[in-house]
NUTORKE-814485 format. One record per residue: residue number from 1; residue in one letter; x negated, y, z negated of N, C-alpha, C in turn. Coordinates in steps of 0.05 Angstrom, whole numbers, plus 5000, padded with zeros to 4 digits. Example, Ala and Ser with C-alpha at 12.3 -4.5 7.8 and 13.67 -1.06 7.14 Angstrom:
num  residuo  n.u  n.v  n.w  ca.u  ca.v  ca.w  c.u  c.v  c.w
1  A  4736  4886  4844  4754  4910  4844  4736  4934  4844
2  S  4743  4955  4858  4727  4979  4857  4742  5001  4843
***
This chain:
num  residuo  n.u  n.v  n.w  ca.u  ca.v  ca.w  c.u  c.v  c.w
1  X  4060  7036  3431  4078  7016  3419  4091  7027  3393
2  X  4076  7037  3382  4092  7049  3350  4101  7066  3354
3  X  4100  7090  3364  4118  7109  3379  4148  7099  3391
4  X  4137  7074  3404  4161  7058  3412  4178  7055  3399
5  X  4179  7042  3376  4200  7025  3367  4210  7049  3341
6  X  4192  7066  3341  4192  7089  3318  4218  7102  3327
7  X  4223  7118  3359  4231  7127  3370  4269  7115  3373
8  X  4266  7088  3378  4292  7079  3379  4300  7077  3344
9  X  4288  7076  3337  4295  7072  3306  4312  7095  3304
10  X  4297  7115  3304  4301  7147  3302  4331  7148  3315
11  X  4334  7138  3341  4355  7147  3362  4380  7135  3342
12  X  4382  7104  3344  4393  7087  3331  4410  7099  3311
13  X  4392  7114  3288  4392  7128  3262  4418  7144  3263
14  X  4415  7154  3287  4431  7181  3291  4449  7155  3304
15  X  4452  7142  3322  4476  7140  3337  4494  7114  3311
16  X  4481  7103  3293  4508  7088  3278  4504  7099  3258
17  X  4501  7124  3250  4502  7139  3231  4483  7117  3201
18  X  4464  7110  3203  4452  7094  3187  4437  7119  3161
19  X  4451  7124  3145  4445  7157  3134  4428  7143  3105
20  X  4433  7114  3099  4418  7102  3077  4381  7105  3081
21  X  4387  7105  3113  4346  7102  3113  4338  7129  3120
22  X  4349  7147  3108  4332  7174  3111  4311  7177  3107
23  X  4300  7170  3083  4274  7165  3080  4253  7155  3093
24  X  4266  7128  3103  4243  7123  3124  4234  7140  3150
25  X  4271  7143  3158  4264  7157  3181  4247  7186  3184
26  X  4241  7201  3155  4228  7225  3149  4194  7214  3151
27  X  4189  7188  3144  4163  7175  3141  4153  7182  3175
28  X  4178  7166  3190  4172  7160  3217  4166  7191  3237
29  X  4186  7207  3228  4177  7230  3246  4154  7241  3230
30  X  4143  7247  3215  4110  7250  3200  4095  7234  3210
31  X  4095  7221  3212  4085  7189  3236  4073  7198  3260
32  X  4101  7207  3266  4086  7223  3304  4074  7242  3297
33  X  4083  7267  3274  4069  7292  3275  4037  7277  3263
34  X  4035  7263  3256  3999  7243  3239  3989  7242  3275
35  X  4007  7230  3288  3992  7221  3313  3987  7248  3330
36  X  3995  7264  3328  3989  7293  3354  3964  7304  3333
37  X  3953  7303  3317  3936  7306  3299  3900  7298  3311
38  X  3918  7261  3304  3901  7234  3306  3891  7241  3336
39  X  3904  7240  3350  3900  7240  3382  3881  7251  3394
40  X  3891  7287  3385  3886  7309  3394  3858  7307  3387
41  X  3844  7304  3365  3823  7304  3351  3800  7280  3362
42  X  3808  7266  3365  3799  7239  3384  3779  7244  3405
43  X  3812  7267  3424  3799  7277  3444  3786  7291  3456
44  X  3789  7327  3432  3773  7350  3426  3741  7331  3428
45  X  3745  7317  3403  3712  7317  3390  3708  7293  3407
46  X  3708  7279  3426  3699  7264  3445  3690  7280  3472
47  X  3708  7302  3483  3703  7309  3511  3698  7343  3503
48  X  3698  7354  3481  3694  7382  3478  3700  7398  3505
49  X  3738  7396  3506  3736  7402  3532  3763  7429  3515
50  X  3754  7453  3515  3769  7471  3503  3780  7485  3515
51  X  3778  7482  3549  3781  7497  3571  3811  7512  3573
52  X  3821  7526  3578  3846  7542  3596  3876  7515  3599
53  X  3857  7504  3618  3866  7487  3631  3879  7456  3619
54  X  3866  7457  3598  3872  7433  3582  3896  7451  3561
55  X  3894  7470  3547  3913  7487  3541  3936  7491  3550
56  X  3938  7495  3572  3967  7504  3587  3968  7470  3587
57  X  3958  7446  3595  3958  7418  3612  3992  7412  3586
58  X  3980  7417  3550  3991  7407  3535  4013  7425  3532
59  X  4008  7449  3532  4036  7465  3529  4051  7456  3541
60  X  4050  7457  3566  4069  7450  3593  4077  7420  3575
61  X  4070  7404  3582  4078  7369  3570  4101  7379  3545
62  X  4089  7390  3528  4101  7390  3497  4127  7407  3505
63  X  4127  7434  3516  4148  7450  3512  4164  7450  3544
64  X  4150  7445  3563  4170  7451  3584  4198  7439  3601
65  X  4201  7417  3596  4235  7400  3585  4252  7407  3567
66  X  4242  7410  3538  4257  7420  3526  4259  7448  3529
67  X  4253  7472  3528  4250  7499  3534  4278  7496  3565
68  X  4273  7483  3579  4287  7488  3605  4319  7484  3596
69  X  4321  7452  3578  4346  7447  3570  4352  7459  3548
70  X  4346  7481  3532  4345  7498  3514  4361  7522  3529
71  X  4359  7524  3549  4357  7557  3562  4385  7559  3582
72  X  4385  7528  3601  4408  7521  3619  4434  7515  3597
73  X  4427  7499  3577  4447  7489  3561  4463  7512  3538
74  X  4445  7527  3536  4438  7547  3512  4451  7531  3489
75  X  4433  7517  3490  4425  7506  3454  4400  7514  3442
76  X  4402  7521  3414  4378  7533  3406  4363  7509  3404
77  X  4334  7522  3411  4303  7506  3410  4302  7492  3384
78  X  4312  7508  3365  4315  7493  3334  4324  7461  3337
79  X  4350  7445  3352  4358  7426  3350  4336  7404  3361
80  X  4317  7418  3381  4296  7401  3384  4270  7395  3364
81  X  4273  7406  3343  4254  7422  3321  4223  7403  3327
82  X  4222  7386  3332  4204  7358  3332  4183  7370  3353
83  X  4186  7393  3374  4175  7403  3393  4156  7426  3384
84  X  4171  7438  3371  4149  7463  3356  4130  7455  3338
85  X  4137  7431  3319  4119  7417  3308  4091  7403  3319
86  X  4098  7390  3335  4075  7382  3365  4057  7403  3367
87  X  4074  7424  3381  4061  7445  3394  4041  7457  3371
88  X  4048  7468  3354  4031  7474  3332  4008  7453  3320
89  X  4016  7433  3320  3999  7415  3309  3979  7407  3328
90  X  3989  7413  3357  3960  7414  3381  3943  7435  3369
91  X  3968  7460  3373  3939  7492  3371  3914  7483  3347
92  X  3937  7479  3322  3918  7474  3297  3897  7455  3298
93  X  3900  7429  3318  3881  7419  3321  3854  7415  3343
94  X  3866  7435  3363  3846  7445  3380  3827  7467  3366
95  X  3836  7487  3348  3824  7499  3341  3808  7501  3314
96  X  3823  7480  3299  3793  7457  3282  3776  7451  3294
97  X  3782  7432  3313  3748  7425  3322  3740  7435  3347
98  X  3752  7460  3354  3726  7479  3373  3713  7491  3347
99  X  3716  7503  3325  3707  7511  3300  3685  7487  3293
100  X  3690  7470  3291  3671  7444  3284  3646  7445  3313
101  X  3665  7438  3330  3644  7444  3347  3617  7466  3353
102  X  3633  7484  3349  3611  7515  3346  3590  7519  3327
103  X  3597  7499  3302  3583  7502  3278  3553  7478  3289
104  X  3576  7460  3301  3545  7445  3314  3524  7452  3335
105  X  3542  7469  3352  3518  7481  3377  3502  7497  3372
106  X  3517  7518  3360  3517  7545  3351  3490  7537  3330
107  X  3502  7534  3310  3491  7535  3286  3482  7516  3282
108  X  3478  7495  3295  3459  7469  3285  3457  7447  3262
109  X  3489  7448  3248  3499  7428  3231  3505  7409  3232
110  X  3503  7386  3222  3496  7361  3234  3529  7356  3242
111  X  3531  7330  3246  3561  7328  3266  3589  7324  3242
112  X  3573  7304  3216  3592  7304  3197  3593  7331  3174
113  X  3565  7352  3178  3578  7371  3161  3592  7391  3182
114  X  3590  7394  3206  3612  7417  3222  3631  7410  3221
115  X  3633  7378  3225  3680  7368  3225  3679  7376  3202
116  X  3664  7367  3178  3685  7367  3150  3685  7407  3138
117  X  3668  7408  3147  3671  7445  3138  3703  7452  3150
118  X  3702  7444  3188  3724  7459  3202  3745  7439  3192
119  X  3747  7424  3183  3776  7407  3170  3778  7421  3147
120  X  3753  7419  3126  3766  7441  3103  3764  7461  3109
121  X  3768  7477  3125  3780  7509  3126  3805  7507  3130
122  X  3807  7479  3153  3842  7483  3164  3855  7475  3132
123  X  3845  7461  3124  3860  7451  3100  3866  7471  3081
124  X  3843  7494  3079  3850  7517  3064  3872  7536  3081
125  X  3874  7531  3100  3890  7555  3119  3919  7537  3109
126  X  3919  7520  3105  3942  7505  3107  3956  7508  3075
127  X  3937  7507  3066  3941  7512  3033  3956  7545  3020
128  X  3936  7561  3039  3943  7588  3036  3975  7593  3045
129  X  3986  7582  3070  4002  7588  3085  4025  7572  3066
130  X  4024  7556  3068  4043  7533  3056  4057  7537  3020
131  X  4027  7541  3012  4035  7539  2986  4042  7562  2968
132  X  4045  7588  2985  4048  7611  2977  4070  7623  2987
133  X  4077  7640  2981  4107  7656  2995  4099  7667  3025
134  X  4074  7657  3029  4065  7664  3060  4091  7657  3083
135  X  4097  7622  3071  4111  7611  3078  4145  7617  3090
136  X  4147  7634  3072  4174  7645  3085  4175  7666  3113
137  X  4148  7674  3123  4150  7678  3143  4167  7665  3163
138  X  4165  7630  3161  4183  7616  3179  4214  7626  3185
139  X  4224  7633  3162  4262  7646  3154  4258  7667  3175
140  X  4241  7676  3192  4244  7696  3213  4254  7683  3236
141  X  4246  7667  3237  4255  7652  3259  4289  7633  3257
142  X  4283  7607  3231  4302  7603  3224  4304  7586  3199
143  X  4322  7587  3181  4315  7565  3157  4315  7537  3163
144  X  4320  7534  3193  4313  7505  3198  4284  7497  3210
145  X  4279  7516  3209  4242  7514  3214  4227  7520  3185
146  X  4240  7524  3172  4228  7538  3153  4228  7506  3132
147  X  4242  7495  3135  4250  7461  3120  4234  7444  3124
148  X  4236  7443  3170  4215  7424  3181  4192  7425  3172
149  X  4176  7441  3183  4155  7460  3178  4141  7447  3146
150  X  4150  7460  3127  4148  7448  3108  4143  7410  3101
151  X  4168  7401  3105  4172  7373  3107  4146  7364  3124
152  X  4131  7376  3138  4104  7357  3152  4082  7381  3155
153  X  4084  7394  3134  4059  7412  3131  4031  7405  3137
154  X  4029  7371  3128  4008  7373  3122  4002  7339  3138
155  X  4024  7346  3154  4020  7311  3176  3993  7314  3195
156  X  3993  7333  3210  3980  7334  3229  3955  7332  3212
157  X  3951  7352  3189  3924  7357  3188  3912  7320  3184
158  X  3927  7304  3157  3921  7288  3158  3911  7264  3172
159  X  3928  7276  3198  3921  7262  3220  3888  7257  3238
160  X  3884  7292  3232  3862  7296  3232  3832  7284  3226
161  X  3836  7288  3201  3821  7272  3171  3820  7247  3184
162  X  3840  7227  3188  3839  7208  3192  3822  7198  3224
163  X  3822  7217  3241  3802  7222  3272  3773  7227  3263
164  X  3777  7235  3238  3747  7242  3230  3732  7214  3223
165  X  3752  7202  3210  3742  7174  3205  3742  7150  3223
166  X  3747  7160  3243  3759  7133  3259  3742  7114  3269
167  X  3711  7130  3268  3691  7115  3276  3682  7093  3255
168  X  3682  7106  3233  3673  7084  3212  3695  7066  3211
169  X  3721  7074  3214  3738  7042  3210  3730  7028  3231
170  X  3725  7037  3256  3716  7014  3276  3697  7000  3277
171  X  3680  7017  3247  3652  6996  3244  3663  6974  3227
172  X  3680  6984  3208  3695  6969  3191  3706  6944  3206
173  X  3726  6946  3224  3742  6932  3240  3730  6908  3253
174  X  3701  6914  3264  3682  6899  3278  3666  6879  3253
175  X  3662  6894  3241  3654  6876  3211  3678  6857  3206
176  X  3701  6869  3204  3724  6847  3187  3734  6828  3205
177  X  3737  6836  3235  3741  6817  3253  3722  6799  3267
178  X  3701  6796  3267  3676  6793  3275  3683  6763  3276
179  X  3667  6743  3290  3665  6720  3298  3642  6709  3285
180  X  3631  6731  3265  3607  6711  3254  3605  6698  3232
181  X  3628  6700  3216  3636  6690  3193  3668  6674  3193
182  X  3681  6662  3192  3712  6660  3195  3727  6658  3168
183  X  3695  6652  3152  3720  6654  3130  3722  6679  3119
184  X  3700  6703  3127  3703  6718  3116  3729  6741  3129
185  X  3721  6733  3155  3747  6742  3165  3778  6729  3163
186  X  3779  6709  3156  3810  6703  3138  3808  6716  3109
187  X  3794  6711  3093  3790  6729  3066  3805  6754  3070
188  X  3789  6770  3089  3792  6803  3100  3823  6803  3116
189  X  3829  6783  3127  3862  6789  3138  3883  6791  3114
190  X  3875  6773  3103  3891  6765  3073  3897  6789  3059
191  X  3874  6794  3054  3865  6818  3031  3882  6846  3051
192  X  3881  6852  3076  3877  6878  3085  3910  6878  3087
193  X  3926  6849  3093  3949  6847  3088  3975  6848  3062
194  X  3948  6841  3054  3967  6852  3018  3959  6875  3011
195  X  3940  6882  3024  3931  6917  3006  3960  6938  3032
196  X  3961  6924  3048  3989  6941  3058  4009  6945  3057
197  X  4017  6919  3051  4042  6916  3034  4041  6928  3005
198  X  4028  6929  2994  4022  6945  2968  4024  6969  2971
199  X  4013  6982  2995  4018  7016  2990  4041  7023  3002
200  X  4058  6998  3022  4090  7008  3022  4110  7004  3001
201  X  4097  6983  2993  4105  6976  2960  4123  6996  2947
202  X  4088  7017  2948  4089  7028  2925  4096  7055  2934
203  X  4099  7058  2961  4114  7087  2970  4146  7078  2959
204  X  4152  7054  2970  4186  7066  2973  4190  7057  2937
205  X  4174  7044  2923  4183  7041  2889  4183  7063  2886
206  X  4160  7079  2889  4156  7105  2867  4173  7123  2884
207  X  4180  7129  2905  4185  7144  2921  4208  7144  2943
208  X  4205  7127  2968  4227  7126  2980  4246  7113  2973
209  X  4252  7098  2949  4285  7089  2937  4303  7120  2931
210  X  4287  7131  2935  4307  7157  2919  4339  7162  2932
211  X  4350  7168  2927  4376  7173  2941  4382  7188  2963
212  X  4371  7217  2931  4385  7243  2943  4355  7254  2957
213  X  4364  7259  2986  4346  7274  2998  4341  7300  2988
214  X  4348  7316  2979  4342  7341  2963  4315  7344  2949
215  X  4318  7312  2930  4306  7310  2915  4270  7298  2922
216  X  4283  7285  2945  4257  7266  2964  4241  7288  2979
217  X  4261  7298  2999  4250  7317  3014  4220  7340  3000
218  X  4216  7352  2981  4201  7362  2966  4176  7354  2958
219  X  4180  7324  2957  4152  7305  2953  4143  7290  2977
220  X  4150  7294  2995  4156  7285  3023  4121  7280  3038
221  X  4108  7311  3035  4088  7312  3057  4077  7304  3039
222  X  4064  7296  3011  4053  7292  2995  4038  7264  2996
223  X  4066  7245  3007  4062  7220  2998  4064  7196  3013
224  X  4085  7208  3044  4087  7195  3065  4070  7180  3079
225  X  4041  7188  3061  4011  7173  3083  4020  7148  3072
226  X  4021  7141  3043  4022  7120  3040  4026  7089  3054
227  X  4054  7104  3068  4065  7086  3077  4061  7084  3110
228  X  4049  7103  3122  4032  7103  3146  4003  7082  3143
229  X  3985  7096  3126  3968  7085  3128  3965  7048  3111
230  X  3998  7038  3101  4006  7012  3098  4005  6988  3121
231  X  4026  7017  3137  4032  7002  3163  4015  6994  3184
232  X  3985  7011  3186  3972  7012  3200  3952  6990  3189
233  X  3948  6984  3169  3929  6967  3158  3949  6940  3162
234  X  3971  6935  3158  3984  6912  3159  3984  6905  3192
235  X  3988  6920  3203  3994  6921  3243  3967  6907  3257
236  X  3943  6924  3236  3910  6911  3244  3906  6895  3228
237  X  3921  6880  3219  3913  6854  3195  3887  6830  3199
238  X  3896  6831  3234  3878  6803  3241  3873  6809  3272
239  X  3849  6804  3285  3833  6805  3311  3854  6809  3332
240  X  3877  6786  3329  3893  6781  3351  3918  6804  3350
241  X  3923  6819  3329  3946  6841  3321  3922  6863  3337
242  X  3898  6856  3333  3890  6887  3345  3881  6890  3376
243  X  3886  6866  3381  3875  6870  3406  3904  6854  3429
244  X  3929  6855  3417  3954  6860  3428  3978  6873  3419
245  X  4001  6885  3443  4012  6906  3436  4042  6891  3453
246  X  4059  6901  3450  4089  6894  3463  4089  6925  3487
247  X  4083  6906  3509  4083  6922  3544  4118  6937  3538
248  X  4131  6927  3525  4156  6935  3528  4165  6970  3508
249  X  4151  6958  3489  4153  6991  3467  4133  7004  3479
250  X  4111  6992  3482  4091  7019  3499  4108  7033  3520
251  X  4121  7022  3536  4134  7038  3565  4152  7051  3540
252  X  4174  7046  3517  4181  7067  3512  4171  7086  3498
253  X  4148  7085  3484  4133  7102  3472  4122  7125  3490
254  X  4116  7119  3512  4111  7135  3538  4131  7158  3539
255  X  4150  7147  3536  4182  7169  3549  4190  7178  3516
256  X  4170  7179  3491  4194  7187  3474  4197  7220  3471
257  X  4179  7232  3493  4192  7257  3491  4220  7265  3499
258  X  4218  7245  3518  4243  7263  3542  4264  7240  3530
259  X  4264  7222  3515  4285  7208  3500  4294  7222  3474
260  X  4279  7236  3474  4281  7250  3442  4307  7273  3441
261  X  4288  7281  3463  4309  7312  3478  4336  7307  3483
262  X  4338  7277  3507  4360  7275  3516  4382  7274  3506
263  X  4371  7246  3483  4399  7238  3467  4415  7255  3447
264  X  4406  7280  3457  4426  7303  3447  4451  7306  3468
265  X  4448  7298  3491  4460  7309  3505  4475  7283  3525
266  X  4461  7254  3521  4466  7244  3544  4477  7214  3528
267  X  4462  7206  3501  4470  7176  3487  4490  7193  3464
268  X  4482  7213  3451  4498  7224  3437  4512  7264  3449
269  X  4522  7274  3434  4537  7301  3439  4545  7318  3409
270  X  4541  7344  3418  4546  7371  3398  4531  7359  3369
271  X  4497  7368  3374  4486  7355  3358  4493  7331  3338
272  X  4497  7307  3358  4502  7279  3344  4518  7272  3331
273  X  4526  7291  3330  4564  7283  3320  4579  7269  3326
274  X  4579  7265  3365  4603  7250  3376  4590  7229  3406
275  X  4598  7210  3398  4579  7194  3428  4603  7190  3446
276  X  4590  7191  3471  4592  7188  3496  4616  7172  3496
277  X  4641  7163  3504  4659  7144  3515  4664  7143  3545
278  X  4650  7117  3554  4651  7117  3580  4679  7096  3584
279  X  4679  7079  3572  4688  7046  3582  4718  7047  3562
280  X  4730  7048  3574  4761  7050  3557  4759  7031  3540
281  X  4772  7048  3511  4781  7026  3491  4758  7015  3483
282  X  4735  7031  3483  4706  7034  3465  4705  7056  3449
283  X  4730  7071  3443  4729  7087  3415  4724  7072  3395
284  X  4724  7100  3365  4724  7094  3342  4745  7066  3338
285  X  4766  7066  3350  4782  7034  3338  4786  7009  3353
286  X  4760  7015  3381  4758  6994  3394  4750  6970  3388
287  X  4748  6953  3407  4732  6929  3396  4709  6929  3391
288  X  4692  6915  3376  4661  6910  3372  4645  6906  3400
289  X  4663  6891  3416  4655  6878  3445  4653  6911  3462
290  X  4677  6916  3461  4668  6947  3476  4652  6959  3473
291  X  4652  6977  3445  4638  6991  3440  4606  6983  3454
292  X  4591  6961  3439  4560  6951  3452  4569  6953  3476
293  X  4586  6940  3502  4585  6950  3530  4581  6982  3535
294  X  4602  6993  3511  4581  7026  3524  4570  7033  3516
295  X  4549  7025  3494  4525  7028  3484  4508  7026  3503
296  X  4509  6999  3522  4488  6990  3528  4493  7004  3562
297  X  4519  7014  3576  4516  7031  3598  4507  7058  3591
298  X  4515  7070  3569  4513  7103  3573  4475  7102  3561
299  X  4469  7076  3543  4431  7074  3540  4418  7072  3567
300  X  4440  7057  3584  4410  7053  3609  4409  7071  3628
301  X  4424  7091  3628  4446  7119  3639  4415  7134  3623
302  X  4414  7141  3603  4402  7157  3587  4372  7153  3582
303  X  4367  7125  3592  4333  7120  3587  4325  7117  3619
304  X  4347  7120  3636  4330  7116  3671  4333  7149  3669
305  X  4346  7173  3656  4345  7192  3661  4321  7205  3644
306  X  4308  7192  3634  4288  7199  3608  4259  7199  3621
307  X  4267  7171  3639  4238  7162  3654  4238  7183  3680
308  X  4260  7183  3689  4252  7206  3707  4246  7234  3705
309  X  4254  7241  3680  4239  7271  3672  4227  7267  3667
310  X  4213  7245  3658  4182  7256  3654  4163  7254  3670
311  X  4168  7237  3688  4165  7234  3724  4157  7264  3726
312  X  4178  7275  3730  4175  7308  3743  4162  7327  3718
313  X  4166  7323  3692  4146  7341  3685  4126  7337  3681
314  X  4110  7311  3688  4084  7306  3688  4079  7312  3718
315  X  4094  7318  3736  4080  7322  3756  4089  7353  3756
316  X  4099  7367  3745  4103  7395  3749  4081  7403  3730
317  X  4071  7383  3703  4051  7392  3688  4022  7395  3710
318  X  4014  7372  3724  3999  7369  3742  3994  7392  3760
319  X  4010  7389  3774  4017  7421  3794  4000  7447  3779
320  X  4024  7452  3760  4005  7487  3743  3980  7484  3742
321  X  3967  7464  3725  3946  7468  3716  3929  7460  3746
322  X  3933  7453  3764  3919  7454  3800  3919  7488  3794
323  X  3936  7492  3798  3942  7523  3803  3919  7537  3784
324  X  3924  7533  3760  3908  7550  3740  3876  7549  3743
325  X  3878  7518  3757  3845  7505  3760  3829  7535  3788
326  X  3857  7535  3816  3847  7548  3837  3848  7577  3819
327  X  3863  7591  3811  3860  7617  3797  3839  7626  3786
328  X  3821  7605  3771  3797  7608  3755  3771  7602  3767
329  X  3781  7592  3784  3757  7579  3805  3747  7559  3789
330  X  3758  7541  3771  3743  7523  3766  3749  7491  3780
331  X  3765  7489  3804  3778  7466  3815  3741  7447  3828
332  X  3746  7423  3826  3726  7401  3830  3729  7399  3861
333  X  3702  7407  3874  3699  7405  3907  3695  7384  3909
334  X  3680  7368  3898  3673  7337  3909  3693  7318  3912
335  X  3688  7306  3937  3711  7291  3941  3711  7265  3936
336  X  3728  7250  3934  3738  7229  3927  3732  7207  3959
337  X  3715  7185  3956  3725  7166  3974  3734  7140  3965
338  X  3754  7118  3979  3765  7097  3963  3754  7076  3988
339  X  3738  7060  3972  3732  7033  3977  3740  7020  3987
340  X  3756  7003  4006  3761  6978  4002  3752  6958  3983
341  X  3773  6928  3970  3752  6915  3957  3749  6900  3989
342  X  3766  6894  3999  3753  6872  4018  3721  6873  4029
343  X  3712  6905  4033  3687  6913  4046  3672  6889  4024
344  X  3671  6902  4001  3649  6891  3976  3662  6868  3971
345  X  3672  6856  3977  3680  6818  3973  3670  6805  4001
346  X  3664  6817  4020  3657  6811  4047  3632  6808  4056
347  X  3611  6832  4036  3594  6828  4037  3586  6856  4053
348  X  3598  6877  4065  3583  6886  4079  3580  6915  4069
349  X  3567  6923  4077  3552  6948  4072  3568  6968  4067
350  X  3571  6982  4033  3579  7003  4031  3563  7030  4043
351  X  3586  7050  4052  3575  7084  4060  3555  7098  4042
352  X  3534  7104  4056  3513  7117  4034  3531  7141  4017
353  X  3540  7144  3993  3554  7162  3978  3537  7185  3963
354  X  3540  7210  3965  3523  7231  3957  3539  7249  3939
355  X  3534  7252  3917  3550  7276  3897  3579  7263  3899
356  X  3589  7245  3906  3623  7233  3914  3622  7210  3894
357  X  3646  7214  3887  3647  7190  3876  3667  7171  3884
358  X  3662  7147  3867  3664  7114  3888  3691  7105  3866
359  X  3717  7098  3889  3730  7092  3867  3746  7065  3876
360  X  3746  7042  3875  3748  7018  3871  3782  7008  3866
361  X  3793  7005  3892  3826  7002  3898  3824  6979  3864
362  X  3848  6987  3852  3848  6965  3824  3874  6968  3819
363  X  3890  6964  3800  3913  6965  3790  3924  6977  3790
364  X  3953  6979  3812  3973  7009  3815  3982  7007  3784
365  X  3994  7025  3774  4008  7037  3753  4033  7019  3752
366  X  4052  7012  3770  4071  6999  3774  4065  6970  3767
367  X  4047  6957  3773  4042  6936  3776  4013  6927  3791
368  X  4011  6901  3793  3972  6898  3802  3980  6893  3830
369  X  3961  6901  3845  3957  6905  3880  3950  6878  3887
370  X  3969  6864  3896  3963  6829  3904  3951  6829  3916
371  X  3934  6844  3949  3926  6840  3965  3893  6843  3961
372  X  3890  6857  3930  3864  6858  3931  3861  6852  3893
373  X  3839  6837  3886  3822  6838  3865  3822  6853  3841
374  X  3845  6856  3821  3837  6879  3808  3806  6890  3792
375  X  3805  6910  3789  3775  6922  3781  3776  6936  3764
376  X  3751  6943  3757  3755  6961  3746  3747  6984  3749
377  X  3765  7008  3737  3762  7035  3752  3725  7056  3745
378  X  3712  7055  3767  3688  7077  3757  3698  7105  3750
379  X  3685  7113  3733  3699  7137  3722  3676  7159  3731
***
């Protein structure tokens, strides 16, 4: 969902030239680079799964759409810059916590001194690289990586940090939302609601009013949590904010890769300069009425083409890593059998199941399967 609405914001930005909220919009893409951090880290130190296969799973996802329309189009990879960022901020965070991890198998350190050792090293790696003329290594590539780069140096890691903690806010969360007190939990909505508004407050007073991006840009990775970790405390304010989401930004949060990419090419043209005219007499001195008519054909043109690449590169992602799985010999022989629910609502005797696992017809992806019970999935 935040991805969602982050994403059209972003698009938006660019397509009515809204050049006053730069600032925010610099908050918002640090936002995503916090979440490929947040995520990644979640999932490392939950399933310690450091394999080949999970490696290529994310490359492929992060770089292989854009790389393809990079190469057919020959536009440089730079205009997508938001992709290299990802991609790095996976490696850096896979390879924090296999480091964390090792310190615990290996070496036998308890669980919170291995993460916080391998977070402060990355943090020192990040320090060394960043804050030294190391940094201009990027100008090899290009001075527009060399800006990005910079501008969210230090998103992901944060993001990190913040995966490190995630468990104790959920102890937190279960305390503040809890049903065994109510007033203490209105007190705690109250309170957790003004302490967020306070630290956006106090980002865009001290900070994002600034004008001149020149001037912003420089204090940028410094201070942007602020107003992340505002938003996030205001969004979880109260039981019922955290335990619902808008079905409608989630589906676009899903697609904001391949929306990200496109609207270079498909809602906008020659890096964002010039949009699309489909519907006569929706130029620059058309009517107001036009123009939104081809806003709203060349958007649904551009987000049914968004949903379908990613259709195909999640299933071309799928594919490789099959492949990589048979290459290594590490592909899963046991097979899969599917239930009926009717059998088990009927009463009658499920198949004696051995080393297989049992998986329980439940909710297509599309929509819930009328003909049967939804369930839930055994994992």
């Amino acid at each position: 969902e935040w991805k969602g609405w982050m994403q059209w914001a972003f698009i938006f930005y660019h397509y009515y030239r809204v050049w006053y909220v730069y600032n925010e919009i610099r908050v918002f893409v640090s936002a995503y680079v916090w979440m490929t951090g947040f995520g990644n880290f979640l999932y490392f130190d939950k399933k310690g799964d450091f394999s080949v296969e999970r490696f290529v799973s994310m490359i492929l996802r992060i770089n292989y759409f854009p790389l393809l329309l990079s190469f057919f189009l020959t536009v440089p990879l730079e205009l997508y810059y938001v992709v290299p960022l990802h991609t790095t901020g996976f490696v850096m965070t896979m390879i924090t916590c296999y480091v964390g991890y090792q310190l615990e198998q290996k070496l036998g350190f308890s669980y919170w001194k291995s993460r916080t050792i391998a977070i402060g090293i990355s943090l020192l790696v990040h320090i060394l690289f960043y804050e030294t003329p190391a940094v201009n290594f990027l100008l090899l590539f290009s001075k527009e990586y060399h800006f990005r780069f910079q501008a969210d140096k230090y998103s992901a890691w944060m993001g990190m940090a913040a995966g490190l903690l995630w468990g104790k806010i959920g102890e937190y969360m279960q305390w503040a939302h809890g049903f065994e007190n109510d007033q203490r939990r209105r007190m705690v909505s109250v309170l957790q609601f003004s302490g967020g508004v306070a630290l956006i407050a106090f980002w865009y007073g001290m900070f994002g009013h600034i004008p001149d991006k020149h001037t912003y840009n420089p204090i940028h990775p410094y201070v942007f949590v602020f107003a992340v970790i505002g938003w996030l405390m205001v969004r979880n304010c109260t039981r019922y904010l955290t335990e619902c989401h808008s079905t409608l930004l989630e589906f676009l949060g899903r697609n904001t890769l391949e929306t990200y990419v496109l609207q270079f090419h498909l809602f906008m043209s020659h890096n964002v300069q010039y949009i699309p005219v489909v519907i006569p007499g929706a130029d620059a001195d058309g009517s107001a009425v036009l123009k939104f008519a081809n806003m709203l054909l060349c958007g649904t043109v551009f987000l049914t083409l968004a949903v379908w690449a990613r259709k195909v590169t999640v299933e071309t992602q799928t594919s490789v890593v099959d492949l990589v799985k048979n290459l290594r010999g590490t592909v899963d022989t046991s097979r899969t059998v599917v239930v009926p629910q009717q059998a088990q609502v009927g009463g009658d005797k499920l198949p004696d199941v051995k080393n297989e696992e049992v998986v329980a017809l439940t909710e297509l992806e599309g929509g819930v399967n009328k003909e049967t019970p939804s369930t839930k999935t055994v994992d």
